[in-house]
C-alpha positions as CSV (number, residue, x, y, z in Angstrom):
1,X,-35.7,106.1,-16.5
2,X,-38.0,104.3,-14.0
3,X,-36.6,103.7,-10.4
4,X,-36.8,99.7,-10.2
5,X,-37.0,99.2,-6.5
6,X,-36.9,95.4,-7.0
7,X,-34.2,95.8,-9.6
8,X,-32.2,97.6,-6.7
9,X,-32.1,95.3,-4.3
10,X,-31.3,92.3,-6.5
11,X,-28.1,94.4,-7.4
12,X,-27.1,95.2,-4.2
13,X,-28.0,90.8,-3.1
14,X,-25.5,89.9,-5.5
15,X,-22.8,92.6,-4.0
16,X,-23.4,90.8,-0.6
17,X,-22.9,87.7,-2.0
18,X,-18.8,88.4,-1.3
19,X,-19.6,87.5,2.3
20,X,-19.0,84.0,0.7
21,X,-16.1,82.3,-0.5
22,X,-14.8,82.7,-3.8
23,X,-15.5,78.7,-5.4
24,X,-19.1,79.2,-3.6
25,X,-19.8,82.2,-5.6
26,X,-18.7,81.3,-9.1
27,X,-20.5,77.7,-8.6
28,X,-23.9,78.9,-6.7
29,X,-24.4,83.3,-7.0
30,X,-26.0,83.6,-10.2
31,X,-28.5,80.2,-9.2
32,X,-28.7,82.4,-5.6
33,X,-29.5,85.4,-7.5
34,X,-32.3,84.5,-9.4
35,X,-34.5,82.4,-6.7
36,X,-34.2,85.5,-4.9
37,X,-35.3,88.1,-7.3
38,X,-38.2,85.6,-7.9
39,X,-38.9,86.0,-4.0
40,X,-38.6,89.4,-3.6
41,X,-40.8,90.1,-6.6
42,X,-43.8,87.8,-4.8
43,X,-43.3,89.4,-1.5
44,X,-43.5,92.4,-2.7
45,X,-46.6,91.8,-4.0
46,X,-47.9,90.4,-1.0
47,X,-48.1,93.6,1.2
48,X,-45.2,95.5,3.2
49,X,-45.0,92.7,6.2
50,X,-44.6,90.2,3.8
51,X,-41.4,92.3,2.1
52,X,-39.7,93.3,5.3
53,X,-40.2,89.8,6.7
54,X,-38.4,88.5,3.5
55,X,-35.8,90.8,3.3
56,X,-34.6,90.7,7.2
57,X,-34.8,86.8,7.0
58,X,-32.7,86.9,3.3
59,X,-30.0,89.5,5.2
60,X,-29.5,86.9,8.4
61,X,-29.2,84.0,6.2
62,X,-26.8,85.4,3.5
63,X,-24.6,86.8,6.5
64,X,-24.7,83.7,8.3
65,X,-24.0,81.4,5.2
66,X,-21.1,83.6,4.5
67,X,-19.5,83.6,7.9
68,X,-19.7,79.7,8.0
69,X,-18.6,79.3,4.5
70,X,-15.9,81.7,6.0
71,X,-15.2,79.8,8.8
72,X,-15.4,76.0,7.1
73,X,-12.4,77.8,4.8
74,X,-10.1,78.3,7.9
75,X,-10.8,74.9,9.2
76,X,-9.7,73.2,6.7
77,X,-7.2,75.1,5.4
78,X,-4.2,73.0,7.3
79,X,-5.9,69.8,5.4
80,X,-5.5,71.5,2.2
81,X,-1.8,72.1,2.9
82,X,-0.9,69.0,4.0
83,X,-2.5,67.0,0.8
84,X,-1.1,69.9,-1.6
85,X,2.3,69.1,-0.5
86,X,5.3,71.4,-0.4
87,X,5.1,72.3,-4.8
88,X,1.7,74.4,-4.5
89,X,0.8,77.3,-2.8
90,X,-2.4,78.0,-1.0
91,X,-4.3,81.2,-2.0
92,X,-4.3,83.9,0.1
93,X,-7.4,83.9,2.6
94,X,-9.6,86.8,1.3
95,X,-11.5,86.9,4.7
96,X,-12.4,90.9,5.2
97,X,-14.2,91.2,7.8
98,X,-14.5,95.1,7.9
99,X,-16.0,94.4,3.9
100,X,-18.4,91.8,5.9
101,X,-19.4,94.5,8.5
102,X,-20.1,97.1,5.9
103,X,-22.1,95.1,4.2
104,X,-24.2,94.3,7.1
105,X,-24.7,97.7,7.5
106,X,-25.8,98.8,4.1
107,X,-28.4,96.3,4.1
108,X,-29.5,97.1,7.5
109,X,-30.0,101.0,6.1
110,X,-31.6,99.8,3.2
111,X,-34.5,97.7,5.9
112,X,-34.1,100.6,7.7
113,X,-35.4,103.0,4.9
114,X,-38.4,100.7,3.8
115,X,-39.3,101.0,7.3
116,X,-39.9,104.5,7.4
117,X,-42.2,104.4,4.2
118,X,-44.0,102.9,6.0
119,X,-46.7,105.4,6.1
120,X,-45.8,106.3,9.0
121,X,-45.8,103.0,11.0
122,X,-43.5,102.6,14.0
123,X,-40.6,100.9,13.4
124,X,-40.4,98.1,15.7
125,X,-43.9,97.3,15.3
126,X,-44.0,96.4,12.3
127,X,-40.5,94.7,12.8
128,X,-41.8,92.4,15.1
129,X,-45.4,91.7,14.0
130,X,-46.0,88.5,13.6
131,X,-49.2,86.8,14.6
132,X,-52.8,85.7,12.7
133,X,-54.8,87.9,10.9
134,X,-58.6,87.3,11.3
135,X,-60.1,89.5,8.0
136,X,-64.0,88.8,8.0
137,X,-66.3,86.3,9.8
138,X,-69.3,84.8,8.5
139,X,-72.3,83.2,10.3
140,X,-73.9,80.3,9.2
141,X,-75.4,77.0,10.7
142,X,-72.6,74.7,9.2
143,X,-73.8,71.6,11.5
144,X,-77.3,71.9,11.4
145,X,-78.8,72.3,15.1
146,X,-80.0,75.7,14.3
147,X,-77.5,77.7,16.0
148,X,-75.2,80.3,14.0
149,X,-71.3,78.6,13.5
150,X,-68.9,81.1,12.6
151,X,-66.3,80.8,9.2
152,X,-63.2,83.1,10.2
153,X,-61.3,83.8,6.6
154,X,-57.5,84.2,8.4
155,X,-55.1,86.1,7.0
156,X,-51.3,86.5,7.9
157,X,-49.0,89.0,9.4
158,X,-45.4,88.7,10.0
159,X,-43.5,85.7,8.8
160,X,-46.0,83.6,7.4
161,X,-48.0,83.8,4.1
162,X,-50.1,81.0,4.3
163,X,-53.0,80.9,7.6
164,X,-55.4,78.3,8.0
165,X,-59.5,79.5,7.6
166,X,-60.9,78.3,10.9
167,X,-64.7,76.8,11.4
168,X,-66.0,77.8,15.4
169,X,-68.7,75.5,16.3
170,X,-71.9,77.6,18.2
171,X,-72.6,74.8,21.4
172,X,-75.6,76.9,22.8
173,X,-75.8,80.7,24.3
174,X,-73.4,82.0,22.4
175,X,-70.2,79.8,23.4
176,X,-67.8,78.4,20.8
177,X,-65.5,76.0,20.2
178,X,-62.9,75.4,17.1
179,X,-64.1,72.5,15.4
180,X,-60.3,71.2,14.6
181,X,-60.7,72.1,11.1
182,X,-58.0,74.2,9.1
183,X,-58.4,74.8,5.9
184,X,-57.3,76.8,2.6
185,X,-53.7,77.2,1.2
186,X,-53.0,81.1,1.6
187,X,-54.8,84.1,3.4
188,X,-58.0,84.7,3.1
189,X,-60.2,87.9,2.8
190,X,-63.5,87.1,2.4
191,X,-66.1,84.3,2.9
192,X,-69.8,83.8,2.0
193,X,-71.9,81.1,3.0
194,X,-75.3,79.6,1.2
195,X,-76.5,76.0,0.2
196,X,-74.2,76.4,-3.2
197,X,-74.9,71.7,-4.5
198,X,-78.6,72.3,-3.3
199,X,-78.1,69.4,-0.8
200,X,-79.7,71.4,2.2
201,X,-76.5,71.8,4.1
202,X,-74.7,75.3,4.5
203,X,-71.3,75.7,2.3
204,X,-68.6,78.2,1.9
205,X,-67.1,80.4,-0.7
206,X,-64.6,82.0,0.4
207,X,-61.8,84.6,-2.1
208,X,-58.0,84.2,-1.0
209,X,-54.6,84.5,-3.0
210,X,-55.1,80.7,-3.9
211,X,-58.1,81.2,-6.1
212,X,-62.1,81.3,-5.0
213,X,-62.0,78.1,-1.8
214,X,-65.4,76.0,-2.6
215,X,-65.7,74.4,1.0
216,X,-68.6,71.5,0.6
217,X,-70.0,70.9,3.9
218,X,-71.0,66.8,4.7
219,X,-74.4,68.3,6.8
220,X,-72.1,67.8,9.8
221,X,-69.7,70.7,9.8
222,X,-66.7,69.1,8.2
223,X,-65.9,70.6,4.6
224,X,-64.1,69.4,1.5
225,X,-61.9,72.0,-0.6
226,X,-62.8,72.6,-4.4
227,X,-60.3,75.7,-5.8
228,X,-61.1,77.2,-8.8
229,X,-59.2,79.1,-11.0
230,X,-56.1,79.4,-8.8
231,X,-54.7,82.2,-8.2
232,X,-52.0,83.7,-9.9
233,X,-51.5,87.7,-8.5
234,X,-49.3,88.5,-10.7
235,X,-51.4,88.3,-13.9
236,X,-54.8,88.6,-12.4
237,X,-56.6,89.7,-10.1
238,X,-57.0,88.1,-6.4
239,X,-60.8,87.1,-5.2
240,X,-60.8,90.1,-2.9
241,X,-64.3,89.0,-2.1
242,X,-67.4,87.2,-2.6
243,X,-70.8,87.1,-2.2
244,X,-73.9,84.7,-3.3
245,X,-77.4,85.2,-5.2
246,X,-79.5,83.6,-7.8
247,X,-78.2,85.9,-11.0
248,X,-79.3,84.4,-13.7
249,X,-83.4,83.1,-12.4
250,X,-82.1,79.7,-12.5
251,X,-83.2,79.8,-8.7
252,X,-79.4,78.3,-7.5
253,X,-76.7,80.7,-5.9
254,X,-74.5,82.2,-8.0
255,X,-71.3,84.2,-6.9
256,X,-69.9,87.1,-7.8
257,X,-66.4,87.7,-6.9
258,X,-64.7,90.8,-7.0
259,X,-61.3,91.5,-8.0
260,X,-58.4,93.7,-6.9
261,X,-56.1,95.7,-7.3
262,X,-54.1,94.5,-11.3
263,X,-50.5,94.2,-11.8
264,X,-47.8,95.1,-14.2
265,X,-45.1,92.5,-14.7
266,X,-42.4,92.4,-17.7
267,X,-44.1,95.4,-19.4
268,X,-47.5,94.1,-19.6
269,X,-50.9,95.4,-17.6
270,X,-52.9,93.2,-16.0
271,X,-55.8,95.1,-15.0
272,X,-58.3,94.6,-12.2
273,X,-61.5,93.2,-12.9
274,X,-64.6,91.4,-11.1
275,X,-66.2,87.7,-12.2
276,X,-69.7,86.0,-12.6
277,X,-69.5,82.5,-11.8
278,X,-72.9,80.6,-12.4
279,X,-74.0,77.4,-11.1
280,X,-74.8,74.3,-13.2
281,X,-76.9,73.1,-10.4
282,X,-74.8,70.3,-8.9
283,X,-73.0,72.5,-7.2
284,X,-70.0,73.4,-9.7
285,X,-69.4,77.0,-11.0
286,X,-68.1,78.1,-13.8
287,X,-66.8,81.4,-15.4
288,X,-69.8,83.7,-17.2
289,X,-66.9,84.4,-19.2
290,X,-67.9,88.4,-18.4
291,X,-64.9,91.1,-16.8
292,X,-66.5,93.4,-15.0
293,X,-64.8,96.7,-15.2
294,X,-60.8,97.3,-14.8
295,X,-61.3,98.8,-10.9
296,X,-60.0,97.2,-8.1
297,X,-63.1,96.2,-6.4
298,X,-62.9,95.8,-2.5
299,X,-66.1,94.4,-2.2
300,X,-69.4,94.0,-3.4
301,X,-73.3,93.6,-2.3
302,X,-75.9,92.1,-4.2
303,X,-79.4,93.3,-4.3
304,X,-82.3,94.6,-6.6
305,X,-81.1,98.4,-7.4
306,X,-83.6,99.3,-10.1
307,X,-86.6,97.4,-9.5
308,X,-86.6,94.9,-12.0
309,X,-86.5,91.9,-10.5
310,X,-82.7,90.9,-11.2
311,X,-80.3,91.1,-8.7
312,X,-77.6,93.8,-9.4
313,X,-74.3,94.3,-7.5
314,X,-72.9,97.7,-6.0
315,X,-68.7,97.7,-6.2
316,X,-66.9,99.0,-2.9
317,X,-64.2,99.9,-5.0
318,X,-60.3,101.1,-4.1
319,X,-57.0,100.5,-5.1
320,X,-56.6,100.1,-9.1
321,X,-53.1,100.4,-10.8
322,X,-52.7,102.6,-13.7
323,X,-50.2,103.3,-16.3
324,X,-47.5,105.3,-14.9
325,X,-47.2,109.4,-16.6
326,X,-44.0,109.9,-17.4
327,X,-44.9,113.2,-18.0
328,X,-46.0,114.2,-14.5
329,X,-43.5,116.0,-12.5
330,X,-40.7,114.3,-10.6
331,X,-42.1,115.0,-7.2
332,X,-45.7,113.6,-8.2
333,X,-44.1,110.8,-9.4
334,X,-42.1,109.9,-6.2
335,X,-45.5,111.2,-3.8
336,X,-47.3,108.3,-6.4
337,X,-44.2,106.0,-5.4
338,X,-43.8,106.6,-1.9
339,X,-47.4,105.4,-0.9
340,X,-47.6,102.6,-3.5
341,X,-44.5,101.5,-1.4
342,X,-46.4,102.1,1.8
343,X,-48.4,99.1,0.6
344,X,-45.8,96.8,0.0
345,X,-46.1,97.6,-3.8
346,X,-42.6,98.8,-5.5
347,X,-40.6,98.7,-10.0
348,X,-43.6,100.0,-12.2
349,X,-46.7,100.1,-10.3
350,X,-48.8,102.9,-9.5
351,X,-52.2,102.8,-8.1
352,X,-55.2,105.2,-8.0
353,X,-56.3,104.7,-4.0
354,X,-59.5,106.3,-4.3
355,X,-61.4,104.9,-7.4
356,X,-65.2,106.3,-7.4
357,X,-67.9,103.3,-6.6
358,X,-69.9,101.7,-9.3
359,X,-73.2,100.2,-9.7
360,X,-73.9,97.5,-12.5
361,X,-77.5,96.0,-13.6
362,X,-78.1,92.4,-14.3
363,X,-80.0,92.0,-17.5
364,X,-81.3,88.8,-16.0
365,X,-79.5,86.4,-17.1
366,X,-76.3,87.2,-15.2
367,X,-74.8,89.6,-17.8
368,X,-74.3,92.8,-16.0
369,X,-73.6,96.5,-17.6
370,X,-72.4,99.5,-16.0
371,X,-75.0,101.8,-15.0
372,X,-72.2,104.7,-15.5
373,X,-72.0,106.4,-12.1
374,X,-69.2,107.5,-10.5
375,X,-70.0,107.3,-6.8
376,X,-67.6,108.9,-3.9
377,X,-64.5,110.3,-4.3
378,X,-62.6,107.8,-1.2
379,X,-61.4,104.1,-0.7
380,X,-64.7,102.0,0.0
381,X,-63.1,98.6,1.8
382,X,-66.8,97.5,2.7
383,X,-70.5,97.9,1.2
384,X,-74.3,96.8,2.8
385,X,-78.1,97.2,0.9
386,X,-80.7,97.7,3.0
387,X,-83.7,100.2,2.7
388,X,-82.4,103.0,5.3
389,X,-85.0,105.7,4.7
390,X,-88.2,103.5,4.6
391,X,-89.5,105.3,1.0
392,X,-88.9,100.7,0.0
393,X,-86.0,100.8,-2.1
394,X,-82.6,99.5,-1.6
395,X,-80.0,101.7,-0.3
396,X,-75.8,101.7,0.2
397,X,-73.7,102.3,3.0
398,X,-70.1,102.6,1.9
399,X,-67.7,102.0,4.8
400,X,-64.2,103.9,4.0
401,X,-60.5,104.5,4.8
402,X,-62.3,108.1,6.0
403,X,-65.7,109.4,6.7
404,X,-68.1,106.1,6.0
405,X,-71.0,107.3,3.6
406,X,-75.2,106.6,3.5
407,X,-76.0,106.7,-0.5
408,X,-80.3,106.7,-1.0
409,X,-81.8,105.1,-4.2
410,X,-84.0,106.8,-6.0
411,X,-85.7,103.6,-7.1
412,X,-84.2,103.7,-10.6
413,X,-80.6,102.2,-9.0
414,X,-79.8,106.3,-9.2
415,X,-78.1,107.4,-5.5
416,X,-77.2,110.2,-4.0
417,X,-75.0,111.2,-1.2
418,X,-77.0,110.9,2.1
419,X,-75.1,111.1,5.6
420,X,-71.2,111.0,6.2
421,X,-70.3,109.2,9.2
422,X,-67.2,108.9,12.0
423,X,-64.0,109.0,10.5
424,X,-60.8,106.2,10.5
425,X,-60.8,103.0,8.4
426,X,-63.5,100.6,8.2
427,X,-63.5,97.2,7.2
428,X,-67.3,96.2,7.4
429,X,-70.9,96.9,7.6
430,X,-74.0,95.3,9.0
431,X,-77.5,96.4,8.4
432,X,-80.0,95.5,11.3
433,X,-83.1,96.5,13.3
434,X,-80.8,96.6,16.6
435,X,-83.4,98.7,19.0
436,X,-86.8,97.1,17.9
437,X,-88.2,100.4,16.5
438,X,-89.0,98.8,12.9
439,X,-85.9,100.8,10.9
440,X,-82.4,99.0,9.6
441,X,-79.7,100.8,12.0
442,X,-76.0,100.4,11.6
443,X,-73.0,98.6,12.9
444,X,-69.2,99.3,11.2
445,X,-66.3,97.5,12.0
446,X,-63.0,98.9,12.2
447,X,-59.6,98.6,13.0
448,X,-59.7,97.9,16.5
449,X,-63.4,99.2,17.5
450,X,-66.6,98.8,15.9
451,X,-69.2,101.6,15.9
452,X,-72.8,101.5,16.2
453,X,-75.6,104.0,14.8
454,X,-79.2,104.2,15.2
455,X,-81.3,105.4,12.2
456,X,-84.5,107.5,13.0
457,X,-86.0,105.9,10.7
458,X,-85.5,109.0,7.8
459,X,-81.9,107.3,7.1
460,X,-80.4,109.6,9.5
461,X,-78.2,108.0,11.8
462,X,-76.8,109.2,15.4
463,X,-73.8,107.8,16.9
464,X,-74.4,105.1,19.7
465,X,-72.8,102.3,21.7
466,X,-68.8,102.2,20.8
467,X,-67.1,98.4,21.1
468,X,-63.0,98.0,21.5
469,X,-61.3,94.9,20.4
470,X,-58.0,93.5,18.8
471,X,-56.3,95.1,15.8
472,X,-56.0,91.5,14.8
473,X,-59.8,90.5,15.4
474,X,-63.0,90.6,13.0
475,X,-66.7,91.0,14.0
476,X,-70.0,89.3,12.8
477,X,-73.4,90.8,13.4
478,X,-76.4,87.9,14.0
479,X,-78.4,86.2,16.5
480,X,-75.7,83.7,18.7
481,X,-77.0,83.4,21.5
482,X,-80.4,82.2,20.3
483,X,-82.4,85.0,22.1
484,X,-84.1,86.5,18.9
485,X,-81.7,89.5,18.9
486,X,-78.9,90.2,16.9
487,X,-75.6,90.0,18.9
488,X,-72.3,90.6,17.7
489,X,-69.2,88.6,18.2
490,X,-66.0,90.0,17.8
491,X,-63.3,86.6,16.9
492,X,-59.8,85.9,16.5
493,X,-57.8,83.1,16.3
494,X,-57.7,82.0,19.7
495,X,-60.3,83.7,21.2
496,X,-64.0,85.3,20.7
497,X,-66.2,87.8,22.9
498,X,-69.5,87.9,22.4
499,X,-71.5,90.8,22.6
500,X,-75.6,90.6,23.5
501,X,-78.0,92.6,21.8
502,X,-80.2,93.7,24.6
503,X,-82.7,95.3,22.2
504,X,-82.6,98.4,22.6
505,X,-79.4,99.4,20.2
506,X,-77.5,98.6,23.3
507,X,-74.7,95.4,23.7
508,X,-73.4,93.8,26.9
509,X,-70.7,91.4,27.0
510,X,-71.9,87.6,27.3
511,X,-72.1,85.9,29.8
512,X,-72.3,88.8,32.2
């Protein structure tokens, strides 16, 4: 029989319901019930923070109503005496408080144990997280005074599921300032930006729980919000990410959004796929109707693999639920369970975590078919084309939750395994000519640092200039300060550093 986490801990809600009074329960707990097992099923698909955050906030409001339901009872208990007269008597008060205490601390074992699944996460850490999430920055000039803006797609930690996208406005030499703006529904991951209506101003796609964010910019900076397809995680897939081309020779942008990770809900798979969405020309997309594959897809990049003209797309891909084997043994099973619940992830889904990358050819007219490799053997969480090795053909660097990986086109859209770099989870890459010597070097971004390599031209890269930052901040690579030289700026919420390309594969911080 499967071992229903959510199931679980709807049983034991309803056994702390006692904490309230009797005529409470039988009018309100099965009403009380049911909201919250509709809760608990969305937060737990909404990452770890999101569950433990629901769960402690459920356990102090259930044990708080209770105690002043408990406590309104013996107020008002002399009233009720005095208007029932001396022919009735009162029910005995059930107050137990050692039952109430006991509760308390079953509950608080139960947090306690999802804690330390936690992939081994400190405790308090992830108790008390609770602050904004910056996932990805893109650069464009949103405003039009040639200058590169930055688009931060926010995400959310802690107690919150819904954090606004931000736009920072680029007021000369690199310096910012938030433009006011807040915009989407729920967290972001992703953002691209390209001149989607045709109108010569700089909009925004951007892929979020709420659907695939269409953010039409006025030519000043200030953006109106089109949401299509919203987003429904339980029976799809999320728009993990995006990215924007002409695939179908129409010569408008295009977007291809990628989809991760599928569901299972009531006994029914949802798997993970990635979209076409084509433009009509007046700036509204719609759905090529095509699924592209059943792997959750972390990202993507667009380029010409094969050398046809057409634009094809390399998948990042990652986490992708499959059916759960209930013929594997019991302690596979539970290894399968314990670090699906790592993720926030709990009742009948499992997920493969290391899904091999794929490469798909466009036929042209935006129909895309799989090109049948089978690429790495880790979770790619970022992809960037760029011709590495200088032989003119496009090549992939896969950055990882491990060793980041350098794959070389053969000029058929054929790779092989190049270089294996560093180590640690990445979240992006950046292809750029960072010391002036004609070849595409390499920047990754990471956790709390991002990495920089310097090809020799050959597409082997040595390790260079190494840049700290926030767990909770994002970097950009691109010119910012106006100098000619790519810079990178590292942005959260509240704050941004930006880091000067001096030329040389070398970065200083801004203004010195």
């Amino acid at each position: 029989m499967k071992y229903n986490l959510v199931h679980f801990v709807t049983c034991l809600y309803r056994w702390l319901l006692c904490a309230y009074s009797t005529p409470f329960r039988q009018e309100f707990a099965a009403e009380m019930a049911t909201v919250f097992q509709e809760r608990l099923e969305w937060a737990a698909a909404n990452g770890r923070l999101s569950l433990l955050t629901f769960l402690l906030g459920e356990l102090v409001g259930l044990l708080a109503g209770g105690i002043r339901q408990r406590v309104y009872a013996w107020q008002s208990r002399p009233l009720l005496a005095v208007s029932a007269g001396s022919g009735v008597t009162l029910p005995r008060r059930d107050w137990q408080p050692r039952r109430l205490v006991a509760s308390l601390l079953l509950a608080l074992l139960l947090l306690a144990a999802l804690l330390t699944l936690q992939a081994g996460r400190h405790l308090w850490y992830v108790m008390l997280d609770d602050t904004y999430d910056v996932r990805h920055v893109a650069l464009g000039d949103v405003n039009g005074d040639g200058r590169l803006d930055a688009f931060l797609s926010v995400g959310s930690i802690g107690d919150g599921y819904w954090r606004a996208d931000r736009v920072l406005l680029n007021v000369g030499n690199g310096r910012f300032t938030d433009s006011g703006q807040e915009l989407g529904e729920w967290r972001s991951f992703a953002a691209a930006v390209g001149d989607i209506n045709d109108d010569g101003h700089v909009d925004v796609l951007s892929g979020s729980y709420s659907g695939l964010m269409y953010y039409q910019n006025d030519g000043r900076g200030a953006f109106t919000t089109t949401i299509y397809e919203p987003g429904d995680f339980f029976h799809r897939s999320s728009h993990f990410n995006v990215a924007l081309a002409d695939l179908d020779g129409d010569g408008r942008l295009d977007a291809f959004t990628t989809g991760c990770c599928g569901w299972i809900a009531q006994g029914r798979r949802y798997p993970a796929y990635s979209e076409v969405w084509l433009n009509d020309g007046n700036g509204r997309l719609r759905l090529s109707g095509q699924q592209i594959g059943q792997t959750g897809s972390n990202a993507v990049a667009l380029g010409d693999l094969n050398g046809d003209g057409t634009t094809d797309a390399f998948l990042a891909n990652g986490r992708t639920i499959h059916e759960p084997d209930s013929s594997l043994p019991a302690t596979t099973r539970f290894r399968q369970w314990r670090r699906a619940a790592a993720w926030g992830i709990f009742g009948e889904n499992i997920y493969t975590f290391n899904s091999p990358n794929t490469v798909w050819f466009n036929d042209g007219q935006g129909r895309f078919s799989d090109s049948g490799q089978q690429l790495g053997q880790m979770e790619s969480m970022a992809v960037s084309l760029g011709d590495v090795n200088g032989d003119g053909f496009l090549d992939a660097v896969l950055g990882n939750n491990g060793a980041d990986e350098v794959w070389l086109n053969d000029g058929q859209g054929s790779f092989r395994l190049g270089q294996r770099l560093g180590g640690g989870l990445t979240w992006s890459v950046y292809l750029a000519d960072l010391d002036g010597d004609g070849d595409l070097d390499l920047v990754v971004g990471g956790e709390t640092s991002a990495q920089v390599w310097l090809n020799d031209g050959n597409g082997r890269f040595s390790q260079g200039q190494k840049i700290s930052y926030g767990r909770y901040e994002a970097i950009a690579l691109g010119d910012v300060t106006g100098d000619g030289i790519d810079d990178i700026l590292v942005a959260g919420v509240e704050s941004y550093q930006v880091w000067r390309g001096v030329g040389d594969g070398r970065f200083v911080t801004h203004p010195e």
